[in-house]
DRENTIRO-737850 format. One line per 10 residues: number of its first residue (from 1); their letters; for each residue z, y, x of C-alpha. Coordinates in steps of 0.02 Angstrom, whole numbers, plus 50000, padded with zeros to 5 digits. Layout:
BEGIN
NUM = A = Z Y X; ...
# end
This chain:
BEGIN
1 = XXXXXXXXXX = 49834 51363 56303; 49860 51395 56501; 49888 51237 56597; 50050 51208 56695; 50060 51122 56869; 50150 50970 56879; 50318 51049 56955; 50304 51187 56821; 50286 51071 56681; 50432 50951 56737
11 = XXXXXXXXXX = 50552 51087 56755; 50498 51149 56578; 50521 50971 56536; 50705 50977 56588; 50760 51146 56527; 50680 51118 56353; 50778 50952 56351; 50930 51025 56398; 50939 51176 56304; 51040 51200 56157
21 = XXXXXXXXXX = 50926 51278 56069; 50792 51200 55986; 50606 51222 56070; 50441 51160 55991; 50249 51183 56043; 50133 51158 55891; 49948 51144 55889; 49817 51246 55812; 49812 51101 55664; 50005 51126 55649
31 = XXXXXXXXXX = 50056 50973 55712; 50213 50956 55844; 50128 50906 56038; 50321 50938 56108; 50497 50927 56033; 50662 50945 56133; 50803 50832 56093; 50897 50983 56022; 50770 51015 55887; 50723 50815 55860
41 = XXXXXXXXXX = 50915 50791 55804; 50900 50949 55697; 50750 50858 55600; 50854 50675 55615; 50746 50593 55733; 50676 50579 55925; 50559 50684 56021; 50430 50530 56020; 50439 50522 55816; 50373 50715 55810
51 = XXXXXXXXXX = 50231 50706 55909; 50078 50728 55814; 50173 50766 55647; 50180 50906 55545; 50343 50961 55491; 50308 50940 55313; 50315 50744 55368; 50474 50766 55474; 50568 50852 55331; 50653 50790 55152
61 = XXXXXXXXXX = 50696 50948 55063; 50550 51047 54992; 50614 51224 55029; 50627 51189 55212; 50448 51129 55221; 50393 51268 55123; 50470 51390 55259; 50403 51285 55397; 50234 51286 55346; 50185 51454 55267
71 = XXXXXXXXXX = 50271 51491 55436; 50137 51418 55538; 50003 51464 55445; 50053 51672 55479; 50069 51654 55658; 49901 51560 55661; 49812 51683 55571; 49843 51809 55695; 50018 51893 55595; 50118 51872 55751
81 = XXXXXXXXXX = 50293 51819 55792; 50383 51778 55603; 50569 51761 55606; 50604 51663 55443; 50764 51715 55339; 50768 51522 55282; 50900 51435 55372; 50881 51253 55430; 51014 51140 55414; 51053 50988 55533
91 = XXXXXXXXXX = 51107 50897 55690; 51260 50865 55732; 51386 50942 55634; 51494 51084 55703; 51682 51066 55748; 51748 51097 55584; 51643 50950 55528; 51534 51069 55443; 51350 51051 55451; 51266 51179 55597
101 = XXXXXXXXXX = 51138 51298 55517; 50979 51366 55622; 50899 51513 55629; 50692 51509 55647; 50585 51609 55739; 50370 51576 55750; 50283 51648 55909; 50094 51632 55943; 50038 51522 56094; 49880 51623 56168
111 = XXXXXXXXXX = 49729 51586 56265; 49666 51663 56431; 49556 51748 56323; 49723 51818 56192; 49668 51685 56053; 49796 51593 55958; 49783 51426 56006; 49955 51356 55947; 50118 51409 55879; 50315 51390 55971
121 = XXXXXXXXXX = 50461 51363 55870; 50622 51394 55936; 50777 51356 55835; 50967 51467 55886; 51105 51378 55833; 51195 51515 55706; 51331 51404 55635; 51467 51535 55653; 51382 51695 55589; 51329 51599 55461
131 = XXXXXXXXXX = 51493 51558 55422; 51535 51714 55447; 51401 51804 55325; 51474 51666 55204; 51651 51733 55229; 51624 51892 55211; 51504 51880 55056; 51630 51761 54962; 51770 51909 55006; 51668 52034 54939
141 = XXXXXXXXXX = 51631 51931 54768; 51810 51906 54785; 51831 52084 54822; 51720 52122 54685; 51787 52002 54522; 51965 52089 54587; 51912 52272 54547; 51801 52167 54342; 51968 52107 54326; 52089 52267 54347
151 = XXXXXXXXXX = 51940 52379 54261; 51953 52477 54418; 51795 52557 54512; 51777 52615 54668; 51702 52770 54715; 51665 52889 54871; 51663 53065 54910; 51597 53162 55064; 51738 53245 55196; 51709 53395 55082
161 = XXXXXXXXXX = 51775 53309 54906; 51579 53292 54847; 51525 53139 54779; 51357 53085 54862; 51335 52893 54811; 51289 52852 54636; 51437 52727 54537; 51355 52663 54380; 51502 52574 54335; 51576 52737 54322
171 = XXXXXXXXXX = 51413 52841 54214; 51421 52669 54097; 51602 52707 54040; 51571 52871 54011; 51379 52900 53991; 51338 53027 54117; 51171 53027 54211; 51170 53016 54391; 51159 53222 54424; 51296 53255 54294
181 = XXXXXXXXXX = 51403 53106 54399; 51388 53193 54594; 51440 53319 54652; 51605 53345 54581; 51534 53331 54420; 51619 53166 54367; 51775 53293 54337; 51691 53347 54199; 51727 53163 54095; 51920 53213 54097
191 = XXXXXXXXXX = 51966 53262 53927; 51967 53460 53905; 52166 53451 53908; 52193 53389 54065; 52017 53444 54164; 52090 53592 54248; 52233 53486 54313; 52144 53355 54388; 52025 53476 54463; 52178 53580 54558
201 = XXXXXXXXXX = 52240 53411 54621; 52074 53350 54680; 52028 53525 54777; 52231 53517 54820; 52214 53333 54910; 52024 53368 55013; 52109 53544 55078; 52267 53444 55138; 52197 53307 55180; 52318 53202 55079
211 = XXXXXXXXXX = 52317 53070 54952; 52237 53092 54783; 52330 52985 54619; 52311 53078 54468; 52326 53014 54272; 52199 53083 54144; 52104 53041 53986; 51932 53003 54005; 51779 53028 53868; 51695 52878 53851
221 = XXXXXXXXXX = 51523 52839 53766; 51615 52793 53615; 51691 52961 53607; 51866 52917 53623; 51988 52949 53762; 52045 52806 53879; 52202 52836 54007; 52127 52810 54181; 52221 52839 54346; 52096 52890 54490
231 = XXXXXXXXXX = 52185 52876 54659; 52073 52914 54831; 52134 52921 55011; 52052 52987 55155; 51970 52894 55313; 51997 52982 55486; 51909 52940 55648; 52025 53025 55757; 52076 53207 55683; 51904 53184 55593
241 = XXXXXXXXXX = 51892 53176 55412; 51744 53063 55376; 51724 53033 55178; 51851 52983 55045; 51866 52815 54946; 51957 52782 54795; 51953 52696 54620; 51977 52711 54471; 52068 52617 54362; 52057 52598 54163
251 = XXXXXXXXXX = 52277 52619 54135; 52272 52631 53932; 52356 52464 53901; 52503 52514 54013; 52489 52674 53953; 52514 52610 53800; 52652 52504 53815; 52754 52592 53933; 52730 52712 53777; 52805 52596 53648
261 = XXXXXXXXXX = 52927 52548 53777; 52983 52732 53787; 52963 52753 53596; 53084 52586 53578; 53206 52650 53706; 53203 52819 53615; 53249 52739 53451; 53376 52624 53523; 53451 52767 53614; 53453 52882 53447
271 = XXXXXXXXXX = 53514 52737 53339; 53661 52690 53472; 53714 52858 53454; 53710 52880 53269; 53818 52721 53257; 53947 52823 53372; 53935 52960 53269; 53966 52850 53112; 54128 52780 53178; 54187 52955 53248
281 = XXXXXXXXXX = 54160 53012 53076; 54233 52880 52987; 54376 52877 53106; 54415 53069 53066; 54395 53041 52895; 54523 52925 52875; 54653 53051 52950; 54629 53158 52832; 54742 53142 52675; 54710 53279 52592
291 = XXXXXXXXXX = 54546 53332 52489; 54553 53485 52601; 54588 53390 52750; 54420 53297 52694; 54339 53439 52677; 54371 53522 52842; 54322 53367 52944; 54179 53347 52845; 54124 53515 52898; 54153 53471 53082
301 = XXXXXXXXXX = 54066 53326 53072; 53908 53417 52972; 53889 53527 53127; 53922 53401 53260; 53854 53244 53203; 53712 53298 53101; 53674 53451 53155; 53687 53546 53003; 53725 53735 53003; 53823 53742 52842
311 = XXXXXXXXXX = 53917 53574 52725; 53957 53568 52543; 54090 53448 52467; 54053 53439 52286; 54186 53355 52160; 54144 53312 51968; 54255 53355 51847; 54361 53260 51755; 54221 53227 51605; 54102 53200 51739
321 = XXXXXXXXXX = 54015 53354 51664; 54018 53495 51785; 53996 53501 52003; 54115 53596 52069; 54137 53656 52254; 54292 53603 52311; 54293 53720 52476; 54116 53824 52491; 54081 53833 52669; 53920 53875 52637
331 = XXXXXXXXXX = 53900 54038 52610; 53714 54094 52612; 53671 54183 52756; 53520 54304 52756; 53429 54396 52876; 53535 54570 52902; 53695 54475 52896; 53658 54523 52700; 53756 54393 52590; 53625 54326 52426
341 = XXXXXXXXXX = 53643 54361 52259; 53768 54267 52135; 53626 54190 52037; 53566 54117 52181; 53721 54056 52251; 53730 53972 52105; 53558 53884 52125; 53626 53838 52293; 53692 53693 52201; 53535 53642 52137
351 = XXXXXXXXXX = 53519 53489 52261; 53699 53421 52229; 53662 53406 52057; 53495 53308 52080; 53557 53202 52208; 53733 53177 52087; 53609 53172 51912; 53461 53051 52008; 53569 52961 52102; 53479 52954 52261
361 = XXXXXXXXXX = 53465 53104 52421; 53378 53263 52396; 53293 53304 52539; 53192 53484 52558; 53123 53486 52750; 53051 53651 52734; 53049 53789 52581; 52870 53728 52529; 52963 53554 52487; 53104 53641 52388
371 = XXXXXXXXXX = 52957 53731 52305; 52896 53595 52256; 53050 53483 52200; 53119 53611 52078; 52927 53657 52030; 52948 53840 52070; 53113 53892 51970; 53126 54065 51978; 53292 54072 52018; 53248 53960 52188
381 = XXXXXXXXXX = 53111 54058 52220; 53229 54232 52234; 53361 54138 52345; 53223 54091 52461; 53170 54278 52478; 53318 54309 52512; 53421 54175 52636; 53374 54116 52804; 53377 53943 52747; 53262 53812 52768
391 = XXXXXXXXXX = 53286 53642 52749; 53427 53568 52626; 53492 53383 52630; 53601 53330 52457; 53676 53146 52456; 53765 53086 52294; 53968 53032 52342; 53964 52853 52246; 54120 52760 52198; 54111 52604 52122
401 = XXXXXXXXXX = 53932 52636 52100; 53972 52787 51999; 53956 52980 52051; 54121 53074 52113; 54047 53219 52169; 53886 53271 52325; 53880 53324 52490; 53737 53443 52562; 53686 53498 52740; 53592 53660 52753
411 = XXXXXXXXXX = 53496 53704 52901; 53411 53856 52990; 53262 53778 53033; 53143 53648 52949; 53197 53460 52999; 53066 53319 52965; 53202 53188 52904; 53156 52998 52974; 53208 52848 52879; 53321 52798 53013
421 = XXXXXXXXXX = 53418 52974 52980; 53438 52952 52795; 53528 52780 52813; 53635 52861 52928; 53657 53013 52810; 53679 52888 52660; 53822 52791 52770; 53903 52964 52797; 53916 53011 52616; 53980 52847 52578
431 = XXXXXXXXXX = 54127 52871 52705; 54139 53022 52640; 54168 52969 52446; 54299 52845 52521; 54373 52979 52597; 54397 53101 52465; 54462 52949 52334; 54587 52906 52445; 54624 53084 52475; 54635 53121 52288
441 = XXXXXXXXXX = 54749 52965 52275; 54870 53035 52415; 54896 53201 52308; 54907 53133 52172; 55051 52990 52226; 55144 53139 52363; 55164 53252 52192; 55261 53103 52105; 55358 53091 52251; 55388 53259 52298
451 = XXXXXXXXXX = 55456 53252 52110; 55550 53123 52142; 55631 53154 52296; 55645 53363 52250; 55781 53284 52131; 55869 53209 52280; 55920 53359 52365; 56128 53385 52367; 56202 53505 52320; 56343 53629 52387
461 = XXXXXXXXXX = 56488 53541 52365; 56573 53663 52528; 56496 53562 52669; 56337 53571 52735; 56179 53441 52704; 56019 53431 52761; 55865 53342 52727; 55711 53303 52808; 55546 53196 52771; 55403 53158 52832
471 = XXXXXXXXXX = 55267 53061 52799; 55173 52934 52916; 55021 53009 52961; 54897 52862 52946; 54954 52803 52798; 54877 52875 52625; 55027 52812 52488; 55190 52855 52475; 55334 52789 52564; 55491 52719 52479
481 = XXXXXXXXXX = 55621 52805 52604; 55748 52903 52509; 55904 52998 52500; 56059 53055 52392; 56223 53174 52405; 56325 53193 52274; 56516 53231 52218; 56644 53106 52172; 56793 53148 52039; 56923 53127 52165
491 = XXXXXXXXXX = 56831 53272 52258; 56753 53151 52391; 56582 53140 52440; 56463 53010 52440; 56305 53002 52549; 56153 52861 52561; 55999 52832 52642; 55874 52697 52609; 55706 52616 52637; 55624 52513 52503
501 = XXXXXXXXXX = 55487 52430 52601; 55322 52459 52569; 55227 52595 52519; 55141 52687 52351; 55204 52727 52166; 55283 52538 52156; 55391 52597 52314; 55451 52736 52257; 55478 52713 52062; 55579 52554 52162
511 = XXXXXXXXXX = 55689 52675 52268; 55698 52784 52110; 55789 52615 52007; 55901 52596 52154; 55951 52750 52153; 55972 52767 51986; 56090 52643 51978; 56206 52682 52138; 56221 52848 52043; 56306 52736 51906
521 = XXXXXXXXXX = 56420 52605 52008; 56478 52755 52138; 56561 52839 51972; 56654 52676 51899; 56686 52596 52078; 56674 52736 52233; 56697 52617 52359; 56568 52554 52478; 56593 52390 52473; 56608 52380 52287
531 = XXXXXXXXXX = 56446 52488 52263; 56327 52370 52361; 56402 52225 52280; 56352 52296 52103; 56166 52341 52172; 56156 52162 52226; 56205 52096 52064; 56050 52228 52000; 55934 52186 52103; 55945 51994 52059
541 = XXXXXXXXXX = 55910 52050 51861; 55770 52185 51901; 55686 52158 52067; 55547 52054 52156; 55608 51944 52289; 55477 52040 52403; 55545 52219 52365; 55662 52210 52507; 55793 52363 52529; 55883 52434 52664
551 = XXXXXXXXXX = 56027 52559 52630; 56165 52635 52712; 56304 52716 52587; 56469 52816 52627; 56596 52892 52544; 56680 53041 52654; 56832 53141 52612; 56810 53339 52684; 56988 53339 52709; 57046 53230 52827
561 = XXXXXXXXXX = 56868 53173 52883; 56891 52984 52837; 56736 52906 52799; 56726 52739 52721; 56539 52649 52722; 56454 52493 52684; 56274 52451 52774; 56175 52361 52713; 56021 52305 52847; 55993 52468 52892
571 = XXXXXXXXXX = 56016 52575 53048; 56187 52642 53085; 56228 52832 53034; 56245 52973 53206; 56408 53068 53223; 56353 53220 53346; 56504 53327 53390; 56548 53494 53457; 56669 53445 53585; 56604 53254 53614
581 = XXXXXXXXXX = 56492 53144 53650; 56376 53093 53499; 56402 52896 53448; 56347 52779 53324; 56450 52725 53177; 56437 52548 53236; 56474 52413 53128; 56397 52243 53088; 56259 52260 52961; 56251 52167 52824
591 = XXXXXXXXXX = 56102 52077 52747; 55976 52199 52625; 55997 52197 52459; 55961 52083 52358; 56017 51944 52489; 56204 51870 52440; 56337 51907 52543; 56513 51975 52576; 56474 52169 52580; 56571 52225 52709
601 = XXXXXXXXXX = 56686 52393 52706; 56705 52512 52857; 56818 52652 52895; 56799 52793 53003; 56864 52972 53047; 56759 53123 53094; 56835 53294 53180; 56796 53477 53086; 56625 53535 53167; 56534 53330 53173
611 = XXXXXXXXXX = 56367 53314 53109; 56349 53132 53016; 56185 53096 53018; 56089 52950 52923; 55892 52894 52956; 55759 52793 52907; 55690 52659 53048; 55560 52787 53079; 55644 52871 53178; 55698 52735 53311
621 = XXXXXXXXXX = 55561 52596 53279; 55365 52589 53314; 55235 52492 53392; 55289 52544 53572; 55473 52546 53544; 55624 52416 53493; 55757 52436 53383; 55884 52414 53514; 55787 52544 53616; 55761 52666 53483
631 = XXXXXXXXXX = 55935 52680 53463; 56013 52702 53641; 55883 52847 53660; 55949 52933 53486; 56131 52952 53558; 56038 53021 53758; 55920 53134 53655; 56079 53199 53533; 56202 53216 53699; 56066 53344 53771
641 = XXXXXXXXXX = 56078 53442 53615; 56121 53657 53649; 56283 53691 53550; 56206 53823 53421; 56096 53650 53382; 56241 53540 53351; 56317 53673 53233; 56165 53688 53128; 56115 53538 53024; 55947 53588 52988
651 = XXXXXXXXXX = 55897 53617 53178; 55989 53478 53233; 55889 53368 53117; 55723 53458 53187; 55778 53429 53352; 55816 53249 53335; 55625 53214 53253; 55555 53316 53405; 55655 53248 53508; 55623 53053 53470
661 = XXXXXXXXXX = 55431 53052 53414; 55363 53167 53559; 55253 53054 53662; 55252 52917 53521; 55135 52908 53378; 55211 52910 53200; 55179 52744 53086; 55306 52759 52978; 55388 52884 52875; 55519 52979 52947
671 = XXXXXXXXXX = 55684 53009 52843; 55855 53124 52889; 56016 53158 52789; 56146 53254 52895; 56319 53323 52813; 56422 53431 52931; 56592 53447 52913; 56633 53634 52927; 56786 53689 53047; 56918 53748 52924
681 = XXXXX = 56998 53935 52964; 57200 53912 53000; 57302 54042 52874; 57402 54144 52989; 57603 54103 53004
# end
């Protein structure tokens, strides 16, 4: 190697010293002749302690001595300069405490005459891009066990939408080689349904220039269909579109759920509303009192509630023997408006009488089912040529346990009935059977006391009376109100109106004893007073402490218009006039009967042309509305009444029900009795 003077080599002497960077002359036998203090504290000791050594006797750790001397041995064969990728680690640390790494490079020493003679080492301090290559490589494992763990993978595309970088993780899910892959031929891995979709999008998003997020199925190796959603954005450089990037990302499991979720909320939503659709139903059934009245809602409720283009009620007969229809709403309807043939109306009720026979719905979702649940009967197979029919639903109506009757839906169109639909069917028909018993129960209790009370009715004794009844509307028994006109021997009247609380047969055959026996006392003792006295005396022999009675009873005489009455417990009677103001016969009430007391005796006088007019507590009293009240708006309601109205017992007696139940709702029954006292003609003098 070249000599240097002795102001060249101290000046080398200090710069090498003073460097921070490590600087080392080896000889041709690979053994350190200089070391600068930067390097000496890289190996942990001084300049002095190198000289003469190899490196594999300065150094602990085998790799670095490995890298140091295969190192030397290059350069000194003639392989020039050899910058090693091994990093050296040492000196002092850095200021994050961190130990400083170094970066090696070898360069041959030459002769005059271009022969290697030695080797220099010189060691750069690259502590923060090594830290920095560390960074970054531990964010892109990061980067990388991110994408493993969301089963997403990341792809690229050219500025024109062509893929031109290979993404095994891609052809391993769904097995294509590399040149089915580019291109745009990873498209092609998009199940056949939704290919031409995601290929519009795709060619939609590189024209505009906007952002790609689409949702398809993808084949897999397996050969089934995962959900994946692929979403790629573009990277400008100025108004320069330079590729795409994207990912994408296996969705199934939230795919599936959200699914289920939707399936649940679906369910939910479907069940909710069949439970309103329940209590609607139930709640119009049990307005209905009559079988008809059950039969019309029903009907109503077939087509809203169910959806059900035609209902049946069905109704045993008394032997439990035959199905009749009890209102057939369900006439067949054919194509051509043309109506089917008698024999196969008459199959129509085929279903009923399974479901009533079995016990348990019928259900036909299409004409290949009915086929095949009556086994091909002739007779069903010419009423399906021949209605428009095509799905049939038949539920037994149970009571007790026992078969009243069925009820079918018919439809135009098959139905796939769930499991979830035929509870709610099943419920229906049971309302339904509740229904129509207590329906059957009203009739048959309102035609005992339409007997009854038909025997009321007074007759013409040359005065005019009126009647009028009518019946609570939510209530399915009969009421015990009642009423009674008759003639006296003297040629007086008598009158009474009464309310035997409660309600059904017991009611009325109790207002039917009572009376009975007024009837009796009225003949051998007219008066009032004398009359209620008797029924008490009755009523302690024949009647229950709890069949508490209310009755007001008069006696009136058509000639002078006296009126003599006894009340007891019950509201007073109306006098409506033609010339004054209506008023209440008002006198203190006496307990009902039954209860001991002094029965006290009343008279009054009415003018030719006044309207007496006695009521049940209907009329005055409900939920919304006192006694007291009731009353004071009788006498406003009566003072606004036209004159032809006053004059005419039967209208006023209309008038007065309009009159006080408009804007209230009816809970009880309603009851009237008015005698009118006719104006008598003068004889001429």
């Amino acid at each position: 190697m070249s000599k240097l003077g002795a102001v060249d080599s101290a000046l080398m002497d200090v710069l090498l010293s003073e460097a921070p960077i490590g600087f080392a002359l080896l000889d041709s036998t690979g053994r350190f002749q200089r070391v600068n203090r930067t390097l000496a504290e890289v190996y942990g000791c001084d300049t002095a302690q190198c000289r003469d050594r190899t490196p594999a006797e300065l150094l602990d750790r085998d790799p670095d001595r490995i890298a140091h001397e295969s190192a030397v041995a290059a350069v000194l064969s003639g392989s020039g300069t050899v910058h090693s990728e091994h990093r050296l680690e040492g000196g002092p640390p850095d200021a994050s405490g961190r130990p400083r790494q170094w970066a090696l490079s070898w360069h041959p020493a030459t002769g005059a005459d271009g022969t290697v003679e030695g080797v220099v080492l010189i060691a750069v301090d690259c502590s923060d891009r090594f830290s920095a290559e560390v960074a970054l490589r531990r964010s892109e494992e990061r980067y990388r066990s991110l994408l493993t763990a969301t089963n997403q993978v990341v792809w690229t595309a050219d500025a024109n939408g062509d893929v031109q970088e290979d993404c095994p993780d891609w052809r391993v899910i769904t097995g294509q080689t590399a040149e089915q892959y580019l291109g745009r031929g990873w498209l092609d891995a998009a199940h056949p349904d939704d290919h031409e979709q995601v290929a519009r999008a795709w060619t939609d998003a590189v024209a505009d220039r906007t952002t790609f997020d689409e949702i398809f199925r993808v084949r897999t190796q397996s050969g089934d269909f995962r959900y994946y959603r692929s979403r790629a954005v573009p990277i400008m450089r100025g108004d320069t579109l330079m590729e795409w990037v994207g990912a994408h990302s296996d969705i199934t499991t939230q795919h599936d759920a959200d699914d289920m979720r939707q399936r649940l909320t679906q369910q939910l939503g479907e069940a909710a509303l069949r439970t309103v659709r329940l209590q609607k139903a139930t709640s119009d059934l049990a307005e209905a009192l009559t079988v008809s009245e059950v039969v019309q809602a029903m009907t109503e409720i077939g087509q809203s509630a169910v959806g059900a283009d035609t209902t049946t009620v069905g109704e045993l007969d008394r032997d439990n023997l035959r199905l009749h229809v009890l209102r057939d709403d369900s006439a067949v309807r054919v194509p051509g408006g043309r109506v089917a043939a008698a024999s196969a109306q008459a199959d129509l009720r085929v279903a009923m009488e399974t479901a009533v026979r079995e016990r348990r719905p019928f259900i036909a979702g299409n004409p290949a089912e009915l086929r095949e649940l009556v086994e091909d009967d002739p007779e069903v197979l010419a009423f399906l040529r021949e209605t428009d029919e095509r799905a049939w639903v038949a539920l037994p109506l149970l009571s007790a346990g026992q078969p009243i009757g069925a009820l079918r839906f018919t439809f135009s169109a098959a139905r796939d009935i769930s499991d979830e639909e035929k509870v709610f069917l099943e419920a229906l028909a049971g309302q339904c059977a509740l229904a129509l018993e207590r329906a059957k129960l009203f009739e048959r209790e309102h035609r005992t006391a339409e007997a009854l009370q038909a025997s009321l009715l007074p007759e013409d004794q040359g005065i005019s009376m009126q009647a009028f009844y009518r019946s609570g509307t939510q209530h399915v028994q009969v009421g015990g109100d009642w009423y009674d006109a008759f003639p006296l021997p003297d040629g007086r009247i008598a009158g009474v109106l009464g309310d035997v609380m409660g309600k059904g047969i017991k009611a009325a055959t109790g207002m039917s004893r009572v009376r009975n026996a007024l009837r009796a006392l009225a003949f051998s003792m007219p008066e009032p007073a004398d009359v209620l006295t008797g029924l008490d005396r009755m009523f302690d022999a024949t009647e229950g402490l709890d069949q508490v009675t209310t009755l007001v009873y008069f006696v009136l005489d058509p000639e002078t218009g006296q009126i003599d009455l006894s009340n007891a417990g019950h509201p007073p009677p109306l006098v409506v006039g033609e010339n004054t103001e209506p008023w209440l016969l008002a006198a203190e009430p006496d307990t009902p009967l039954g209860v001991s007391s002094e029965r006290g005796h009343h008279k009054f006088f009415v003018q030719p042309g006044n309207t007496v007019v006695l009521y049940s507590d209907g009329l005055v009293e409900n939920r919304k509305r006192a006694v007291a009240t009731g009353l004071e708006e009788l006498v406003t309601v009566a003072s606004q009444a036209r004159p032809e109205v006053v004059g005419d017992p039967q209208h006023m007696l209309q008038y007065l029900v309009e009159g006080m139940l408009a804007g209230y709702e009816q809970d009880d029954d309603v009851t009237l009795l008015a005698v009118h006292l006719p104006v008598l003609d003068t004889a001429p003098e």
